[in-house]
N, C-alpha and C positions, 0 to 999 in steps of 0.2 A: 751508738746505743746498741754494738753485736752482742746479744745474749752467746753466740753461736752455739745454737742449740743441735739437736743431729736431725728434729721431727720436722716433718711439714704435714702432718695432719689437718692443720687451720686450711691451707693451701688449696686441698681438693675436696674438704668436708667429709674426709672419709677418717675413721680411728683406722688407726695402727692395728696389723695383726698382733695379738697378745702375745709374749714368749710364755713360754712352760712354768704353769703358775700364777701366773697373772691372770687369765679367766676366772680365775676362783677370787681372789681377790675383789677386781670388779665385780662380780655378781654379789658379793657380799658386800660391797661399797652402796650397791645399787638398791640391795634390798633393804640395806637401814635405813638409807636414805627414807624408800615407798613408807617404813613402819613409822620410822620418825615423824613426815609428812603428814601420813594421811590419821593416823591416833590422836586426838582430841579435837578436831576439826566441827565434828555433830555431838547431836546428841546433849547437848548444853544450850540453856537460856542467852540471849546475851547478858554482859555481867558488866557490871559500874564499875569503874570509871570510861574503863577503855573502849567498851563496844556500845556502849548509848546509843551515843554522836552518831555513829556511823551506821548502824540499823536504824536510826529514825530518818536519814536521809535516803538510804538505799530503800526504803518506803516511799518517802515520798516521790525519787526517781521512779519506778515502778508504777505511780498511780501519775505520769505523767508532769512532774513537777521538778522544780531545782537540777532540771541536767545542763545547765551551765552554770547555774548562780546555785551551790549546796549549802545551803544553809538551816540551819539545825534548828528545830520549832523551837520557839522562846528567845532566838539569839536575834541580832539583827543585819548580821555580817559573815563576808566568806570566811571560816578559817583556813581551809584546805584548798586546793583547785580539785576539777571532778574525775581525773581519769583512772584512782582507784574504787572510788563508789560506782562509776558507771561497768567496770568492771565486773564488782560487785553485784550490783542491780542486774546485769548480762545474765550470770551465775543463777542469780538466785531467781531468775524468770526460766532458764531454761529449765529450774529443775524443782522448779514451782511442783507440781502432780508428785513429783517424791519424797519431799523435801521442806519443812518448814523455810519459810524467809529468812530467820538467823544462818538457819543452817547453811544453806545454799548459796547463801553471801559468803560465808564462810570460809567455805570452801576454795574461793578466789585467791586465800590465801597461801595454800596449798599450792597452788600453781604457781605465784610469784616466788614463794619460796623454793622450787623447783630449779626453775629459772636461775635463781641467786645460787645454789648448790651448785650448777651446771658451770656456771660463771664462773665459779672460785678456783675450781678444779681445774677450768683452763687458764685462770692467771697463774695457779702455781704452775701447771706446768708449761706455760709460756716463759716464767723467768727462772725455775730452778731446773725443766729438764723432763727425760721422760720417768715415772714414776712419783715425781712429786706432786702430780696434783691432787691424786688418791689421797696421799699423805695430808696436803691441804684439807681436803674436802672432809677427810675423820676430824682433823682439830676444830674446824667450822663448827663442824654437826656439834662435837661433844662441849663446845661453849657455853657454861652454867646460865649466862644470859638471853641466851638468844630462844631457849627450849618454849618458852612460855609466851614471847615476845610474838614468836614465828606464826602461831597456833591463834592468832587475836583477827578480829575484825579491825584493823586500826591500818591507814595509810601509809604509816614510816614500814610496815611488811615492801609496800611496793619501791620504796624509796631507798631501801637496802639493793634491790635488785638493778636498781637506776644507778644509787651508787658503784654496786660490782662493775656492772657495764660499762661504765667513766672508766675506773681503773685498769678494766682488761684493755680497752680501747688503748690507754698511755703505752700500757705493755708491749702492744702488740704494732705500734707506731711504727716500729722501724725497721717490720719483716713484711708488714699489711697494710700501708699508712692508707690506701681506699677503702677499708674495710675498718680498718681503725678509725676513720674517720666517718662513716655510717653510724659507727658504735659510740664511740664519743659524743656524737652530737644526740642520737638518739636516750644516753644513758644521762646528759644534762634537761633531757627535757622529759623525761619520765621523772626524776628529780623532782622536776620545775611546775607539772602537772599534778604530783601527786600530796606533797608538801611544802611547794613555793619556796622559796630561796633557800631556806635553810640548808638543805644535802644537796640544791647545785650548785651553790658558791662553793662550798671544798674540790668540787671536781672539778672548774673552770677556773678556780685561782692555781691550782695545781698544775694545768696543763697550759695555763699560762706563764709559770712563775718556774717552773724547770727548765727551760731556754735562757731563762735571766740568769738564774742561779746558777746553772751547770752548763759549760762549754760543749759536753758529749754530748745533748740536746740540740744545738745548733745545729742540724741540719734543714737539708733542703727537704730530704722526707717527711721532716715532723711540722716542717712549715707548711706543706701541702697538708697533713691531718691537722692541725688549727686550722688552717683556713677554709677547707672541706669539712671540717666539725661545728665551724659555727655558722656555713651555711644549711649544714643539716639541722640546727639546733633552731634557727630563726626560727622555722613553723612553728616548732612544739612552742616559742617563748614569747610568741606574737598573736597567733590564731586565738586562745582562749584569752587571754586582754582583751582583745578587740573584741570578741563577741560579750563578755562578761559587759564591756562599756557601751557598746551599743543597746544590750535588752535592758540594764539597769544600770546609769549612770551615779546614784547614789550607792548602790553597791560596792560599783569599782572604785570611788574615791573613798570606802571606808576600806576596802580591801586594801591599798594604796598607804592609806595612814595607818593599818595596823604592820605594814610593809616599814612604814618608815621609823616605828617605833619598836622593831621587833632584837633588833641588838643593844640592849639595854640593861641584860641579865649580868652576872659575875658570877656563873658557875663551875668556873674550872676548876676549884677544888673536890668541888661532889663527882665529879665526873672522872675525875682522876681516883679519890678514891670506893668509886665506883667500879672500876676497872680493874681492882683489886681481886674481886670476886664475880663479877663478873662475866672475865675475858679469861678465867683458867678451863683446859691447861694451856691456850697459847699463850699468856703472859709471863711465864717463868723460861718457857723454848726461846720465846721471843727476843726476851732480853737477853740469855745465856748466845744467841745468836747474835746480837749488838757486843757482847763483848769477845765473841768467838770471832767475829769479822770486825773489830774494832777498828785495823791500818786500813778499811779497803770501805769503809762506810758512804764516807765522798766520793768516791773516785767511780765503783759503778753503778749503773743506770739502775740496777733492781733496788739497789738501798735508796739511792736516790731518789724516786719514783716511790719506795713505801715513806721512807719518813717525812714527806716534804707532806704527801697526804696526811698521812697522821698528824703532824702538827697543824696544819692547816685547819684541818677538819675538830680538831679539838680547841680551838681558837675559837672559829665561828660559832660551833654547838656551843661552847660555852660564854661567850654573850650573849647569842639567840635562844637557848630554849631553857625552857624552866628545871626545876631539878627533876626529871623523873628518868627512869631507868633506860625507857626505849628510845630517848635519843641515843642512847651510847651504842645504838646498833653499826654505823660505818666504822666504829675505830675497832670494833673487833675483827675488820677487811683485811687492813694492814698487820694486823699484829698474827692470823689466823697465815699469812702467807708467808711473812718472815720468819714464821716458827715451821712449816710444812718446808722451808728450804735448810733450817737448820736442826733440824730434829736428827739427820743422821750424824751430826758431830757431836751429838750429846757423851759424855763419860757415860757408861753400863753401869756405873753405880749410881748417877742421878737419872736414869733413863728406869733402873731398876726401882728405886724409889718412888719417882711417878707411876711408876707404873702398880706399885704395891699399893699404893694411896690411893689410884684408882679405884682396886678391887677391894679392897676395905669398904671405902666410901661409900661405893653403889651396892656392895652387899649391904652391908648395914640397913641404908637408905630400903634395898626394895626386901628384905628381913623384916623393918618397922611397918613398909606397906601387907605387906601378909598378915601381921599378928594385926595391927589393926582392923583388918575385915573379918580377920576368924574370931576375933573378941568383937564383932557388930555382929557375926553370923551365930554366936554361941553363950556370948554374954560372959565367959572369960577369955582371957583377967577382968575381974568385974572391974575395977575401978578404971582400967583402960574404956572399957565397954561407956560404963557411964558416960567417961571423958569427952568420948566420939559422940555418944546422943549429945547431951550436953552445946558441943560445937558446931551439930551436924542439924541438931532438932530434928531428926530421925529415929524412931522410939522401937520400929521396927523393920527386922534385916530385910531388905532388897534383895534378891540371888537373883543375877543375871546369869545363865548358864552360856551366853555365846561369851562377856566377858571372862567369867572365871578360866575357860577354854585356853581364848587368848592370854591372859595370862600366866596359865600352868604351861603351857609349851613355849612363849616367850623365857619364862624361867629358866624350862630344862635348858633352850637353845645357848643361852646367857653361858649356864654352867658348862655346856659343853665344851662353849669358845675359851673358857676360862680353864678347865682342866685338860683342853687338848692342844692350846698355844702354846708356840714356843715364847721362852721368853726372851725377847731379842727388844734391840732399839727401836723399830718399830713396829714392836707388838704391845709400847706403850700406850702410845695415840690410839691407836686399832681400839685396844681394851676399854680407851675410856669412852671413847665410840660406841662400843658396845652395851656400856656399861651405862651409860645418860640415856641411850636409847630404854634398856631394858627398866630402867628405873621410872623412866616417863610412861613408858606406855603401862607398867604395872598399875602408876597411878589414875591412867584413864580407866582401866577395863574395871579397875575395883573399886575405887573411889569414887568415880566422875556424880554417883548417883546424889552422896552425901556432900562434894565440893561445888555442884550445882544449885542445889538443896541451901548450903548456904549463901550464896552471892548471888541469888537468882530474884528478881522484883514479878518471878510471874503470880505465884502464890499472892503475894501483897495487890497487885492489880485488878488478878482473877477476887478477890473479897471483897474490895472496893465497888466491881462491878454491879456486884449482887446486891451491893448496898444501894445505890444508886437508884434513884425515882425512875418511874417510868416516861414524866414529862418535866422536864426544866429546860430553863431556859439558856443558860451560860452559866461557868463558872469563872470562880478567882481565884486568888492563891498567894498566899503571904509565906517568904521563906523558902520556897522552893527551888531545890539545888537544878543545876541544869541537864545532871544526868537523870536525875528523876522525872524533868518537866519531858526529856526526850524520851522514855521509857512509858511514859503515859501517853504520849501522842502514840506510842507504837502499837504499845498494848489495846488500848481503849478509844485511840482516836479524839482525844480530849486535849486543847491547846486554851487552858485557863489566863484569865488575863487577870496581871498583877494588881494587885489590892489598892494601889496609889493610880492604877490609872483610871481616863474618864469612863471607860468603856465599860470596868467592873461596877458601875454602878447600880446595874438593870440585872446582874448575874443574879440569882438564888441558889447557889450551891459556893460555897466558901470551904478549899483543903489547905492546912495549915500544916507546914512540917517543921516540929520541934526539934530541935538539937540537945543533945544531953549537956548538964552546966549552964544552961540559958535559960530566961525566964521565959516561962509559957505567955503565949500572947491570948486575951479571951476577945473572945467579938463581943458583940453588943445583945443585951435580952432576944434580938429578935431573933439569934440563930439558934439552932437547935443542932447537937450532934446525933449525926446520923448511922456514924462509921468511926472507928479508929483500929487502928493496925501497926503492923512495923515487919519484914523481916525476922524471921524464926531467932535466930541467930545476932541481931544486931541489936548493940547496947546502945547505940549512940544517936539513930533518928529514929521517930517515930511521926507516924500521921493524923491529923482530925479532920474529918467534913463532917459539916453542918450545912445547913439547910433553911432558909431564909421560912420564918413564921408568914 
């Protein structure tokens, strides 16, 4: 498995002196990174579906509760194990005095994501060489997928970086098999901690099943990083079982059976074409590199090593998890490194293509973001203007003066890179790098006020509040979805118990949340409505409490 590469950077922990050029380069690798990162992190509610869950547990971590056993008010089982909430929890207490709770959880994410960037940039350039990891690291960033994913409170953020870590570990087998084997076992049990089986099986079937599969694999090095891998792995995949089975024995056997019913999905079609829009621009480098090295795919350890993961990993995802977008986060690993090692064989006429589609695309994209805020800031084009109140239920303009800032010099900087690049093979990647950058953060600095505004449950909580008796005793709750039930533990500290059970019998407070197309449910003469509400914005649920005569 010789990559024979020329660096040993990994070796002494020190980077390479740049040559003439490349300082500038990295520093602008480094800075999109920080802009990409640290832009939409604050400053926002949590928002359904995705951040509920995971702010109502990093709550009740904080108040002392669920740091083994996270389980999310209303629910009655583990879904996740604890080591991105207590991360989270970590986070959001040190920085408690500055810092809302969402926020400062939030922020956790940032850092794994860091992490995950760091990581990729040295598997590219562990298998393709010095320079390609940069190259890697712009396709990563500029992944349609991942922009919105990164930026969440939700655990598969840490489970990306657990997977990176698995895969630089294989890579680096057979020049660091000690260190690849630290990394290996530690990147199946961050995995294994963060979202249980799902993203450690592809790493552990992977770096067990390339020894079988492939003869170049058979060594004695890589036998020492298995077997040093999965003595590092045992803690991370034994200590939290044991302690989950010891404090709550019921717990662990539901944790267990929803373990043992969890590959029963048949998603590989949505996932595949998911991946479609998803994973550009590495999916077109990707493949043009699966047929640019078409004779040589078998034969060596880097092909081998990406697609044995890839199929692997889209096998498991697609049994185990339901259709939604953020599992397809480990298959944009593979496909982000096979395009960072073929990007410089591309033809200058499909390099130039990409590359033109680029700047079209995200001009366009951060063009619409502009004329949107100056038709919220001016009221033309009026039918735009309306459009935005309308979706936004914001009636009147917001002017942030540190956003707009940031966005008028993000602009210029966009433009600069744009009319002062050359246009070379990879000044493709680069651009579109720049260009998902510039587009995303346009839409925090301008937008965030009115895309908060809509997906936000604070406004609906903060009215309910006010509605609320000064003395009752419990309440109930017919209908209520699970991010809502976890958003009201957060907001209001209210864990209503279900309408069928014995306990709601004694409650004097009854919230009923309607669905749109469904028939309303009415209680009995003796309730009286006290409140109803809904989301600015939202057609489709709406809320009633009542209040026992």
């Amino acid at each position: 498995m010789a990559f024979e590469l020329e660096h040993d950077w990994q070796g002494n922990l020190a980077t390479p002196r740049a040559r003439i050029g490349e300082s500038a380069k990295t520093r602008l690798l480094i800075l999109l990174c920080a802009v990409w990162i640290c832009l939409g992190l604050i400053s926002h509610a949590p928002w359904k579906p995705d951040e509920s869950q995971a702010i109502n547990i990093v709550k009740s971590m904080l108040h002392g509760h669920a740091l083994i056993a996270p389980v999310v008010a209303g629910q009655s089982s583990v879904e996740n194990p604890p080591l991105y909430y207590l991360s989270a929890a970590g986070m959001a207490k040190g920085l408690q005095p500055w810092l809302p709770m969402h926020d400062g959880a939030r922020l956790v994410s940032g850092l794994w994501m860091a992490i995950t960037l760091l990581l990729v940039g040295m598997l590219g350039r562990e298998l393709w060489g010095r320079g390609a990891g940069r190259q890697t690291t712009f396709i990563f960033l500029g992944s349609l997928g991942l922009v919105v994913s990164a930026h969440l409170l939700m655990p598969e953020v840490a489970a990306l970086t657990g997977s990176a870590m698995g895969l630089y570990a294989l890579a680096l087998a057979k020049r660091r098999p000690y260190r690849a084997s630290a990394l290996l076992g530690s990147g199946i049990g961050i995995c294994f901690l963060t979202t249980g089986l799902l993203y450690a099986i592809p790493i552990l079937f992977t770096a067990l099943l390339l020894p079988i599969l492939f003869s170049t694999w058979r060594t004695r090095s890589y036998a020492v990083v298995l077997g040093l891998g999965m003595l590092v792995a045992a803690p991370w995949l034994a200590i939290w079982p044991l302690l989950l089975w010891h404090t709550s024995p019921s717990l662990f056997a539901a944790w267990q059976q929803s373990n043992s019913e969890l590959f029963t999905q048949s998603s590989h079609v949505y996932f595949l074409n998911t991946l479609a829009w998803f994973s550009w621009p590495s999916l077109p480098i990707a493949l043009w590199g699966l047929w640019r090295y078409r004779t040589v795919l078998l034969l060596k350890p880097r092909f081998q090593l990406l697609i044995t993961f890839f199929v692997i990993s889209l096998i498991v995802i697609g049994f185990g998890a339901n259709t939604r977008e953020i599992y397809a986060l480990p298959l944009l690993l593979p496909l982000a490194v096979l395009a960072g090692g073929s990007v410089e064989t591309l033809k200058r006429g499909a390099a130039s293509a990409l590359n033109w589609f680029g700047l079209i695309l995200f001009g366009m994209i951060g063009f619409l973001i502009w004329l949107g805020w100056f038709a919220m800031m001016t009221g033309w084009p009026e039918k735009l203007a309306e459009r935005m109140q309308f979706l936004s239920s914001i009636h009147h303009p917001v002017f942030n003066w540190i956003g707009f800032v940031a966005a008028f010099l993000i602009t210029l900087i966009w433009l600069a890179v744009v009319i002062n690049a050359k246009r070379s093979i990879r000044a493709a990647v680069t651009d579109w790098a720049v260009g998902i950058t510039m587009a995303w953060s346009l839409l925090m600095a301008l937008w965030l006020p009115w895309i908060d505004t809509a997906k936000s449950y604070g406004p609906v909580m903060s009215s309910m509040q006010k509605a609320l008796p000064s003395d009752y005793h419990c309440m109930m709750e017919r209908n209520l979805g699970s991010s809502q039930y976890a958003l009201l533990d957060y907001y209001l500290g209210i864990r209503p118990h279900t309408a069928e059970s014995h306990a709601s019998r004694r409650c004097d407070l009854y919230l009923i949340q309607d669905e749109r197309g469904k028939a309303k449910f009415q209680p009995g003469p003796e309730w009286n409505m006290i409140w109803h509400g809904k989301r600015a914005t939202d057609r489709r649920e709406s809320f009633r409490l009542y209040q026992r005569s």
